[in-house]
KEMAR-981926 format. One record per residue (C-alpha): residue in three letters; x, y, z. Coordinates in nm, 4 decimals, decimal comma, always signed. Layout:
BEGIN
r code = ALA; east = X; north = Y; up = Z
...
***
This chain:
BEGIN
r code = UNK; east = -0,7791; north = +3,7780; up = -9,7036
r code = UNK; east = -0,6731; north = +4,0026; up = -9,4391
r code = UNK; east = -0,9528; north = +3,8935; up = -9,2100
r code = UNK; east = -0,9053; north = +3,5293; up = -9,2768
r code = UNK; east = -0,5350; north = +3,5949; up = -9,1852
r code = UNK; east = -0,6723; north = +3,7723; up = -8,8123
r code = UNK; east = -0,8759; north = +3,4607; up = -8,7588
r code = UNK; east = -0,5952; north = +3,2065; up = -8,7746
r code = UNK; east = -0,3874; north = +3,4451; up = -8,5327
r code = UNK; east = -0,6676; north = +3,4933; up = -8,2862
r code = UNK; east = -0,7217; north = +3,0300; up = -8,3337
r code = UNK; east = -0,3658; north = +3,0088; up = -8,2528
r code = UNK; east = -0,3564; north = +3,2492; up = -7,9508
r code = UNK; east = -0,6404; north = +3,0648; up = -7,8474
r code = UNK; east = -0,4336; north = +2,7120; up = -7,8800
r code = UNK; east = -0,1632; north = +2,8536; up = -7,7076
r code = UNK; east = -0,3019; north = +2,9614; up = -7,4257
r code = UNK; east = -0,4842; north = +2,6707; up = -7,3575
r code = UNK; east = -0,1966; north = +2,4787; up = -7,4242
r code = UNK; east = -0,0509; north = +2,6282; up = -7,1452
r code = UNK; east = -0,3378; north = +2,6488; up = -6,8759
r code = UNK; east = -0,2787; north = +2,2433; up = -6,9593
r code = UNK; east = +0,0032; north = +2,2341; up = -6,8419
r code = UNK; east = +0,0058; north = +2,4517; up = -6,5624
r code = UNK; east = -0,2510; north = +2,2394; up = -6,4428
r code = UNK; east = -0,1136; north = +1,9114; up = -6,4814
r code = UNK; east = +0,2434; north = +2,0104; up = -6,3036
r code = UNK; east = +0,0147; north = +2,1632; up = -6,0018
r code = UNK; east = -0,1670; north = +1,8528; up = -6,0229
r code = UNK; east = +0,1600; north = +1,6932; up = -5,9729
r code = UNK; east = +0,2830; north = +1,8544; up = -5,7164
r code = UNK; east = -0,0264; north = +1,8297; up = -5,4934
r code = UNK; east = -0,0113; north = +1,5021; up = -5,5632
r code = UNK; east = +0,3601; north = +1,4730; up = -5,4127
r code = UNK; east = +0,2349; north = +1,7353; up = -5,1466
r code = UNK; east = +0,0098; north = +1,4641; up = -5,0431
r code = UNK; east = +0,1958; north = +1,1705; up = -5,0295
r code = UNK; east = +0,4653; north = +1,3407; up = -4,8359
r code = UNK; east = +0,2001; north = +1,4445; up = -4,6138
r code = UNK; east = +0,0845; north = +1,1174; up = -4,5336
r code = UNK; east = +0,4181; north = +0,9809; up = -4,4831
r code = UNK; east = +0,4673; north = +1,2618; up = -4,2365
r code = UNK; east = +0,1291; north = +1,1574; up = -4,0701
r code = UNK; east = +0,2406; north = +0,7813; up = -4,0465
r code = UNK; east = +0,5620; north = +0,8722; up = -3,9029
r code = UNK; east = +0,4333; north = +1,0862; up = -3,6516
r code = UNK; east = +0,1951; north = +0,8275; up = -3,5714
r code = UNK; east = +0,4551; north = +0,5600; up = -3,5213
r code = UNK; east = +0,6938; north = +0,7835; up = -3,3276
r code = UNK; east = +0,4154; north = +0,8561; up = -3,0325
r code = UNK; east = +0,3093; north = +0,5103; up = -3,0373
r code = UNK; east = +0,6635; north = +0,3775; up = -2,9867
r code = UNK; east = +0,9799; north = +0,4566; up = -2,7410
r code = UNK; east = +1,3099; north = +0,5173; up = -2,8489
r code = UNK; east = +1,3398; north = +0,1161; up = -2,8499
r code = UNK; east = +1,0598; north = +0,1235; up = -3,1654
r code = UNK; east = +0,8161; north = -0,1112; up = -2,8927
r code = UNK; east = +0,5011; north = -0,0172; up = -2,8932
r code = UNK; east = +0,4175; north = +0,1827; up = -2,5272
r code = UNK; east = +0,1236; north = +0,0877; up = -2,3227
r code = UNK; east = -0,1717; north = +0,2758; up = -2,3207
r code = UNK; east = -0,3105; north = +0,5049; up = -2,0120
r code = UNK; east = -0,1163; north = +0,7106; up = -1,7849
r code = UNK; east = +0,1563; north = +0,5568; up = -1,5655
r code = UNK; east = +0,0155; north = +0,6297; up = -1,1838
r code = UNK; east = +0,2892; north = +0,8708; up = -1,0353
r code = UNK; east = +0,5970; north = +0,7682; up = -0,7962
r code = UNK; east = +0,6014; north = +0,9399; up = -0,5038
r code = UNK; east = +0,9385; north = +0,6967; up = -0,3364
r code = UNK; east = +1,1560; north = +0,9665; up = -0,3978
r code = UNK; east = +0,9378; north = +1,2766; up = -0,2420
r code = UNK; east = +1,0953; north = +1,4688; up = +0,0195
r code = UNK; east = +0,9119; north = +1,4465; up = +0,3397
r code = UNK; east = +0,5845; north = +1,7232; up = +0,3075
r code = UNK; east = +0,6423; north = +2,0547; up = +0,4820
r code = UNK; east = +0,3106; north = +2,0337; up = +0,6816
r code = UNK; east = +0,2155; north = +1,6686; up = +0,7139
r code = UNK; east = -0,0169; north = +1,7082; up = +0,9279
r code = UNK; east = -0,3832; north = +1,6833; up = +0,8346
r code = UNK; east = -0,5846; north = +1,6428; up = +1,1990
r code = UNK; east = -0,6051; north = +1,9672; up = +1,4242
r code = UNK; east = -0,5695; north = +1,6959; up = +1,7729
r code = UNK; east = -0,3584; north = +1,7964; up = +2,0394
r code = UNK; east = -0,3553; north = +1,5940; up = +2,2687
r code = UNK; east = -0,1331; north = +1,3378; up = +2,4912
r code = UNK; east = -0,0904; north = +0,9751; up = +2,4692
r code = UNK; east = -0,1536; north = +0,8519; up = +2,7997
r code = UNK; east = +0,0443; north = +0,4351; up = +2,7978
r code = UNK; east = -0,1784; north = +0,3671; up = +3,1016
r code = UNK; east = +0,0791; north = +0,1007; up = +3,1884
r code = UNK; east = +0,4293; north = -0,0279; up = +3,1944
r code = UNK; east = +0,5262; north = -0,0785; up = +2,8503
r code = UNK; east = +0,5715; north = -0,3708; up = +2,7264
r code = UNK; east = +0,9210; north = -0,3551; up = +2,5643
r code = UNK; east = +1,2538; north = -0,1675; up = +2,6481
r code = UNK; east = +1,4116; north = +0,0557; up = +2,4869
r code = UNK; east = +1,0992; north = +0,2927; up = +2,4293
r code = UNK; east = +1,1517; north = +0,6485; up = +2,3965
r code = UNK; east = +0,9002; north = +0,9604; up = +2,3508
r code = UNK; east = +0,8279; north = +1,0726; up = +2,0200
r code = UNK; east = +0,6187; north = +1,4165; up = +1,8787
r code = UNK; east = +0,3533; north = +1,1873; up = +1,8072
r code = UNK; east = +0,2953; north = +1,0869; up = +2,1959
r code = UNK; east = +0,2514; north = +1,4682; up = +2,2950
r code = UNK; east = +0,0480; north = +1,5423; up = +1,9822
r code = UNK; east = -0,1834; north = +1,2549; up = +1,9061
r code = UNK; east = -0,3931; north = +1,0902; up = +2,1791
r code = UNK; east = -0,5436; north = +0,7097; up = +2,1968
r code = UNK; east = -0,7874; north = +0,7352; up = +2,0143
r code = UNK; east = -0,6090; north = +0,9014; up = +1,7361
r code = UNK; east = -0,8127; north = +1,1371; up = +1,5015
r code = UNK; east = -1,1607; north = +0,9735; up = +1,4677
r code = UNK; east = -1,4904; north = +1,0996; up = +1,4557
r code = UNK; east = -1,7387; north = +0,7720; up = +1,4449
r code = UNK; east = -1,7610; north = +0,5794; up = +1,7496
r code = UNK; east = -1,7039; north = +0,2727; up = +1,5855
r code = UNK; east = -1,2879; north = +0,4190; up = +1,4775
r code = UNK; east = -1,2635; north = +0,5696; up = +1,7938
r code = UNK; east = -1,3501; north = +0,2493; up = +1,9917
r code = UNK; east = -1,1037; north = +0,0587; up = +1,7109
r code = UNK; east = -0,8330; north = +0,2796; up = +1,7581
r code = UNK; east = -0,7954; north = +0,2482; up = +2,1546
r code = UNK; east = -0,7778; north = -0,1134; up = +2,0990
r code = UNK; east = -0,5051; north = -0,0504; up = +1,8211
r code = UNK; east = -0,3018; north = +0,1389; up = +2,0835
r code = UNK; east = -0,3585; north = -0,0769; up = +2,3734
r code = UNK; east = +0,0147; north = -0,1529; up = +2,4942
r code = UNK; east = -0,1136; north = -0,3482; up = +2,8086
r code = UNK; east = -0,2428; north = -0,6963; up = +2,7084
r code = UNK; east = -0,0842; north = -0,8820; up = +3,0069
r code = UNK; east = -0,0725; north = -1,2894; up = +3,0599
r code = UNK; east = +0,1581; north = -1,5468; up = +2,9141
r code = UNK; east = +0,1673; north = -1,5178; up = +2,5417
r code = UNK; east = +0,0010; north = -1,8343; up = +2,3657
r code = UNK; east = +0,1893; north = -1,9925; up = +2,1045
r code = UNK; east = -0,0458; north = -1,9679; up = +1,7598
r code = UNK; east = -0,0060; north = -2,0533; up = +1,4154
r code = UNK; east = -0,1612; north = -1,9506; up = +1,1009
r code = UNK; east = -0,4238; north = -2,2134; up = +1,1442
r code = UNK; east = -0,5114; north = -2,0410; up = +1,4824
r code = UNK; east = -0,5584; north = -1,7162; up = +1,2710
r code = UNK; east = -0,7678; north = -1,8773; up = +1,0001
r code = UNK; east = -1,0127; north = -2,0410; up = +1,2441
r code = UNK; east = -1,0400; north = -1,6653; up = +1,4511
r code = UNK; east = -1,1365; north = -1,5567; up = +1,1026
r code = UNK; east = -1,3833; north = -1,8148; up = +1,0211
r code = UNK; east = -1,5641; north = -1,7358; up = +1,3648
r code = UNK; east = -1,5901; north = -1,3943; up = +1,2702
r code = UNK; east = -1,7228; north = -1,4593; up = +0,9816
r code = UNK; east = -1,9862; north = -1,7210; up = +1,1231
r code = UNK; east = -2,1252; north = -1,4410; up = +1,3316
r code = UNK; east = -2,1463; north = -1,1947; up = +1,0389
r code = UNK; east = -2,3177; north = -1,4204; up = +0,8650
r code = UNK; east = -2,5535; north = -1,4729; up = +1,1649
r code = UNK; east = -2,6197; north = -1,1031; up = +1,1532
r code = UNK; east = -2,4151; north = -1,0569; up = +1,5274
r code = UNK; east = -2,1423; north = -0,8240; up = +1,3792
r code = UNK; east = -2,0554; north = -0,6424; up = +1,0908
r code = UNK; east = -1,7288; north = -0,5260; up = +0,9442
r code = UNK; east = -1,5275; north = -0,4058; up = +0,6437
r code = UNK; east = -1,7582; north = -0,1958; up = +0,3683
r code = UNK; east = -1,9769; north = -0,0743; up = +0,6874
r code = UNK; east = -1,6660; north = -0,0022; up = +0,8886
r code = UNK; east = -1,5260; north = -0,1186; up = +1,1880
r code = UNK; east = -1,7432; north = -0,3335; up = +1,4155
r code = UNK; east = -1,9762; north = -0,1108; up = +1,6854
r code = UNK; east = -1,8353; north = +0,0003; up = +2,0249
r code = UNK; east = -2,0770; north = -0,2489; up = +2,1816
r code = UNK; east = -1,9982; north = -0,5580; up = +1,9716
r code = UNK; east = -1,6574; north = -0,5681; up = +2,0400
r code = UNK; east = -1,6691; north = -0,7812; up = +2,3253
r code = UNK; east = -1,8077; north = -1,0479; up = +2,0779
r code = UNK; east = -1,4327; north = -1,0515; up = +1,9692
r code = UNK; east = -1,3075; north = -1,2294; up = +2,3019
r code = UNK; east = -1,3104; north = -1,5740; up = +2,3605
r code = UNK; east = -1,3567; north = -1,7318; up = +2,0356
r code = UNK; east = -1,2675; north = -2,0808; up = +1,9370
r code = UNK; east = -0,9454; north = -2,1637; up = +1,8111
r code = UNK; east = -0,6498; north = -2,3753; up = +1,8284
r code = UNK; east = -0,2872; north = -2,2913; up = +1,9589
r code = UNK; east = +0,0490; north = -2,3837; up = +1,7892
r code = UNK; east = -0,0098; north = -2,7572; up = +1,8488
r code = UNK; east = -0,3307; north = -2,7885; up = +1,7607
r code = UNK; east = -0,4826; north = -2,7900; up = +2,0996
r code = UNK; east = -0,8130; north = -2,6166; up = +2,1104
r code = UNK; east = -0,7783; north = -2,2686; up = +2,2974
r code = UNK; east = -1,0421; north = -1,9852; up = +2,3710
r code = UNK; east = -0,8795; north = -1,6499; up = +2,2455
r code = UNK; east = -0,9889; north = -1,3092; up = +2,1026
r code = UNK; east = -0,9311; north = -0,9295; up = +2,0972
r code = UNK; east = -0,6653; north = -0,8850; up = +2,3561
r code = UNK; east = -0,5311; north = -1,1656; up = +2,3654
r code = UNK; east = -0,1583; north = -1,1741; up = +2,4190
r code = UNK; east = +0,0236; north = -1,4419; up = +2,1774
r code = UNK; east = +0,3391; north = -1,5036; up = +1,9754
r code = UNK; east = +0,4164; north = -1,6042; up = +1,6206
r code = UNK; east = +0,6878; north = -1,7706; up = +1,4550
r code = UNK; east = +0,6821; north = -1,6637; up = +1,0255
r code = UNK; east = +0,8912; north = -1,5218; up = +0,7803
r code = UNK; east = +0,9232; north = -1,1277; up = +0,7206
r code = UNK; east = +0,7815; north = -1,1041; up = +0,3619
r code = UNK; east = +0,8177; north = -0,7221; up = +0,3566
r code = UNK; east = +0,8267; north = -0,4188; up = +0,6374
r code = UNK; east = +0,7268; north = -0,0887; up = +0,5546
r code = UNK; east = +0,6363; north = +0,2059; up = +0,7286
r code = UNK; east = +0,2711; north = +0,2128; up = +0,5943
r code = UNK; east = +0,0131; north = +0,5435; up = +0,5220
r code = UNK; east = +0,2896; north = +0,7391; up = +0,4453
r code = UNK; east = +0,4050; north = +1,0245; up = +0,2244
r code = UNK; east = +0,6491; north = +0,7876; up = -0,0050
r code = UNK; east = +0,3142; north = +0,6339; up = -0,0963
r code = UNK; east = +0,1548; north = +0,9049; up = -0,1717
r code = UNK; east = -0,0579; north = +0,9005; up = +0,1582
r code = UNK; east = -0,1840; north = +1,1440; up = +0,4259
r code = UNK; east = -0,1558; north = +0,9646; up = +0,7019
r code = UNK; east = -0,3753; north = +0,6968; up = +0,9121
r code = UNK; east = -0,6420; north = +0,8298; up = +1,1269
r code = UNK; east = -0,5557; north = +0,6083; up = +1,4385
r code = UNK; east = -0,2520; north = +0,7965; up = +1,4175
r code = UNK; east = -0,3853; north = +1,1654; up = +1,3799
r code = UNK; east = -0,3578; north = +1,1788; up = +0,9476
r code = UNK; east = -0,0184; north = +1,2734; up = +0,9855
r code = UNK; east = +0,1733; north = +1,1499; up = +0,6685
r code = UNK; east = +0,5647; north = +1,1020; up = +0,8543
r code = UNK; east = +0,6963; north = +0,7681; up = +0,8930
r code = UNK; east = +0,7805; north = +0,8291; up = +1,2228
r code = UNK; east = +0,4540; north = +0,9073; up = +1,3138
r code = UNK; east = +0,2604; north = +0,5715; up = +1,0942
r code = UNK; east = +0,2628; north = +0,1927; up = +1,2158
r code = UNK; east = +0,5517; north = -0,0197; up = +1,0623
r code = UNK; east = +0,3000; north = -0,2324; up = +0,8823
r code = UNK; east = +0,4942; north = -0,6401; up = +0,8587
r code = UNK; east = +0,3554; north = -0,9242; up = +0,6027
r code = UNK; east = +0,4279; north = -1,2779; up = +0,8343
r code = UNK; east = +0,4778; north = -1,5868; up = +0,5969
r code = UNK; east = +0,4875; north = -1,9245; up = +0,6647
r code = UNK; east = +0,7809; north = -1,9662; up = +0,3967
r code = UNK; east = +1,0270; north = -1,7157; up = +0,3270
r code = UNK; east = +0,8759; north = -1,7546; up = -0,0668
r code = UNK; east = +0,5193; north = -1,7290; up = +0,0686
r code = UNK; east = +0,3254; north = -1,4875; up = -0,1179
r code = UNK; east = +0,1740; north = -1,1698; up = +0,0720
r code = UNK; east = -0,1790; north = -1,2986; up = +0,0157
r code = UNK; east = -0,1288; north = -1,5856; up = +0,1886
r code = UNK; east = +0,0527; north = -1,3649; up = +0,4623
r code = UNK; east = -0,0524; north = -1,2799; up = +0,8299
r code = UNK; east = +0,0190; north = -0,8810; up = +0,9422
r code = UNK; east = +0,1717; north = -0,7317; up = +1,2606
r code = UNK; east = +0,2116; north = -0,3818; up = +1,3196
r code = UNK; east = +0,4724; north = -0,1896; up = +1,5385
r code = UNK; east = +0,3350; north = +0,1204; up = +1,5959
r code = UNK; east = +0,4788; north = +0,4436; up = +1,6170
r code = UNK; east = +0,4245; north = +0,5094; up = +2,0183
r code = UNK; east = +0,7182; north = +0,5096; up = +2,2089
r code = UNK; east = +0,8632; north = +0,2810; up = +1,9300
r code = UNK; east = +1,2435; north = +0,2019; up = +2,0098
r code = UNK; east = +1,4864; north = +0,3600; up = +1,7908
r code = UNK; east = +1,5928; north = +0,0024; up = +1,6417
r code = UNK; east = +1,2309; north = -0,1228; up = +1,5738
r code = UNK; east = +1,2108; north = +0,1731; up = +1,3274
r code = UNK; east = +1,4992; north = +0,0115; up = +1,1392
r code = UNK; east = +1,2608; north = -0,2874; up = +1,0586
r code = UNK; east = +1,1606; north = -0,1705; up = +0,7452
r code = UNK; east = +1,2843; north = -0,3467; up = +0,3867
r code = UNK; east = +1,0347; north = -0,2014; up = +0,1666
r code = UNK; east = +1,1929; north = -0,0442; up = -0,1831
r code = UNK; east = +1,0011; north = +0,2494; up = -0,1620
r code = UNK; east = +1,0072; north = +0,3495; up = +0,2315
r code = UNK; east = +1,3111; north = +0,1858; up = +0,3409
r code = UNK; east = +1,5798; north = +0,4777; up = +0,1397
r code = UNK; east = +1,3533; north = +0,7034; up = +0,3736
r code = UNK; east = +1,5069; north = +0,4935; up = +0,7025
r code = UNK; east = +1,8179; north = +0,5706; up = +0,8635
r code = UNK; east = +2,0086; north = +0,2199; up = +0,8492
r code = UNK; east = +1,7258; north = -0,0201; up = +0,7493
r code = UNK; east = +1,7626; north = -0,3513; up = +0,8613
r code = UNK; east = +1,7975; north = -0,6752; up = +0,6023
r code = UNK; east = +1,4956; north = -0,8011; up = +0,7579
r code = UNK; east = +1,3335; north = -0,9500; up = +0,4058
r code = UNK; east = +1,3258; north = -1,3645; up = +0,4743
r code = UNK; east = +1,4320; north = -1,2785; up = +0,7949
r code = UNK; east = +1,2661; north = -1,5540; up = +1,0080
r code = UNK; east = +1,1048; north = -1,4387; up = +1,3293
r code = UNK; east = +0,9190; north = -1,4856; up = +1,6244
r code = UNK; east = +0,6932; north = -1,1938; up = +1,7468
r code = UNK; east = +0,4547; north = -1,1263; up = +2,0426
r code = UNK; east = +0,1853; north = -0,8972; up = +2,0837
r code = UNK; east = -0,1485; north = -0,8388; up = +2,1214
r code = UNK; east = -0,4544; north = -0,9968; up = +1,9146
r code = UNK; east = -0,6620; north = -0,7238; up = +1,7226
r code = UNK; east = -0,9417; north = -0,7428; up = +1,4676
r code = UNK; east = -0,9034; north = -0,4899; up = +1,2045
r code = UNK; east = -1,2764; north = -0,4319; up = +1,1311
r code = UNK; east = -1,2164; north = -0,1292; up = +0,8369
r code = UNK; east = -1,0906; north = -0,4110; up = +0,6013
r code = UNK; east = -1,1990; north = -0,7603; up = +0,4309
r code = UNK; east = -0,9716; north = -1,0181; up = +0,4110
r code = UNK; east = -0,7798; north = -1,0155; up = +0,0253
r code = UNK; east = -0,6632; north = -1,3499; up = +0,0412
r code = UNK; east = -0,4865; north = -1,5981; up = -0,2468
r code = UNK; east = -0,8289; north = -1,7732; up = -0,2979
r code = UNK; east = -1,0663; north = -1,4494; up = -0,2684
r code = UNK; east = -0,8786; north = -1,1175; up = -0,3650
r code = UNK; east = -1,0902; north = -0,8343; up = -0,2147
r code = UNK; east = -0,9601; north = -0,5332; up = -0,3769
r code = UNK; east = -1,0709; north = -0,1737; up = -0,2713
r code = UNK; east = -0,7801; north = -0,0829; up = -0,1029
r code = UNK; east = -0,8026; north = -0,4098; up = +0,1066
r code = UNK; east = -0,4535; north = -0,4998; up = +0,2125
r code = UNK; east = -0,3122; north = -0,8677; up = +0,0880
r code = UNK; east = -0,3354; north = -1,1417; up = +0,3479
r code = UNK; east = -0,5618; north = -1,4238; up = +0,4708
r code = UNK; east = -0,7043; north = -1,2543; up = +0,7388
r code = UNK; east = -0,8303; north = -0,9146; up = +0,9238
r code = UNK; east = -0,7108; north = -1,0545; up = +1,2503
r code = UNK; east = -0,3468; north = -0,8836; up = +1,3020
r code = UNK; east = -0,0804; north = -0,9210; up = +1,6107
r code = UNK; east = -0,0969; north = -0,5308; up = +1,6513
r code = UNK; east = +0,0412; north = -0,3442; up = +1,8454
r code = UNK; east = +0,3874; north = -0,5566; up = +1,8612
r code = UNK; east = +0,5249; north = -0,5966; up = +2,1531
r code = UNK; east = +0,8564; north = -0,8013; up = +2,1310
r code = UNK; east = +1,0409; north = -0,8975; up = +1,8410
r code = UNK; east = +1,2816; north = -1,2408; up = +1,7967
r code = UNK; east = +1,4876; north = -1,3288; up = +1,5163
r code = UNK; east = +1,6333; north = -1,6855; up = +1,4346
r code = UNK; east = +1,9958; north = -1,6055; up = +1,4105
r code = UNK; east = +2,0570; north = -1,9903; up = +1,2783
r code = UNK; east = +2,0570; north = -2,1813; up = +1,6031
r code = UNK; east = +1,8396; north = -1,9863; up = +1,8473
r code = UNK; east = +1,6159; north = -1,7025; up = +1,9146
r code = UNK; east = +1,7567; north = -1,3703; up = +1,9872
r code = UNK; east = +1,6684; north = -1,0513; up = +2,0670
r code = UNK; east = +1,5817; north = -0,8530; up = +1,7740
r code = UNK; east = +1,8219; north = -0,5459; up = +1,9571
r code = UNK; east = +2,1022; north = -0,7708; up = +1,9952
r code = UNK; east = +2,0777; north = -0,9234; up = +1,6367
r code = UNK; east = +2,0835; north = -0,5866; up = +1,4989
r code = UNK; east = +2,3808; north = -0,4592; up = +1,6746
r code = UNK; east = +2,5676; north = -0,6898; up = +1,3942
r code = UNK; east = +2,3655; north = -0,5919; up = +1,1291
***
């Protein structure tokens, strides 16, 4: 009896405690259960919250290339160990010129080491095109193009991925058939001196440290706007769009103190003391032909990328020699047009 009455104890220990691992188990169950839901709400928030802005838009993917407009001018800009005069070699062209740390610092042919830049960047600098300037248009620039591009073709010159044309084939520039403002067939080239009338589509001092740049070689890699060409997109339309555009360059040697104003670019013109409101400003500029043989034309119809500026052709009015603007009735100087502006 006794031992019958130890074996229904021991049955209902045994009941008991398994009673209770049951139920251990199932709240445990429960709560990992919870754990994990709350877990994967967590996850799905956290997901949505780095996917989204403060807005709740979804952000774009890849990493936003970094502004440099608001940089404070480098400490050494300089990246070219040249020292050495600019020698004008002639009257120049425009008044108001005055000497600038670039002109004792950087010579003609800038900082170059291939023949083919060094050649390029004396004709760049050339301030002494002389003659009467020829009226053009952009048709006269197109066709100057097309004849470029007719010899390349032919295997004569080369330019753009392969550099700037050779020393030698320069003179392959000159003389080329085109037409002037009218439409009148005219032999010009490399050197030429001629005037433009267009619309300023922007004006920025190019190669610079607001861009993030170090500087232009034909102007010894030095990354100050004072020492970089004021690069200008010429439209025919104030609306025009820069690939359809034409480029002239004022560059920085013995630039007058009022050209440097002509800059209306967002990101280089805060860097200008008094920029001018020269955007759809309608002008007329002089200066001499060049062929910029480092690029390819990036044109409306046939974008060439790379780092190819946008316009219709390599041929540029560069350097600039005098500057016009249409102050509603008539032509003025750009000087006395900005003393009201």
């Amino acid at each position: 009896m006794r031992n019958r009455w130890y074996l229904c104890a021991a049955i209902c220990v045994v009941l008991l405690l398994a009673g209770t691992f049951l139920i251990a188990s199932g709240s445990s169950q429960q709560k990992s259960t919870s754990n994990a839901a709350k877990s994967s709400t967590g996850a799905k928030n956290n997901s949505k919250s780095k996917n989204t802005g403060t807005s709740g838009k979804k952000k774009t993917t890849g990493q936003q290339a970094k502004s440099h407009c608001g940089d404070k001018p480098p400490a050494n800009p300089s990246n070219c160990n040249i020292d050495k005069k600019f020698v004008v070699g002639c009257t120049l062209p425009f008044q108001g010129g005055v000497s600038h740390d670039i002109d004792e610092h950087c010579p003609n042919e800038g900082c170059a080491s291939r023949p083919s830049d060094n050649a390029q960047n004396v004709v760049k600098n050339n301030l002494c095109a002389t003659g009467t300037p020829v009226q053009i248009s952009f048709t006269s620039i197109d066709k100057l193009q097309q004849a470029v591009d007719l010899m390349m073709r032919k295997h004569k010159i080369s330019y753009g991925k392969d550099g700037p044309p050779q020393p030698g084939d320069r003179a392959k520039l000159h003389g080329l058939s085109t037409v002037d403002a009218s439409g009148g067939a005219v032999k010009l080239g490399e050197g030429s001196l001629v005037t433009i009338e267009a619309f300023v589509l922007d004006a920025k001092h190019d190669d610079t440290f607001p861009f993030g740049f170090a500087g232009e070689g034909v102007n010894c890699k030095n990354s100050l706007l004072e020492w970089n060409d004021i690069h200008i997109a010429l439209g025919q339309a104030a609306s025009s769009k820069e690939c359809s555009s034409v480029t002239a360059e004022i560059i920085p040697h013995f630039r007058p103190p009022v050209w440097d104003r002509f800059d209306c670019d967002p990101c280089t013109s805060p860097h200008v003391t008094k920029p001018l409101p020269v955007k759809g400003l309608r002008v007329r500029i002089t200066g001499q032909l060049f062929f910029d043989g480092s690029h390819l034309p990036s044109s409306c119809t046939k974008p060439a990328g790379g780092g190819n500026p946008l316009r219709r052709s390599v041929w540029e009015i560069h350097p600039v020699y005098k500057i016009e603007v249409f102050d509603g009735s008539r032509f003025i100087s750009l000087e006395d047009w900005a003393a009201t502006h």
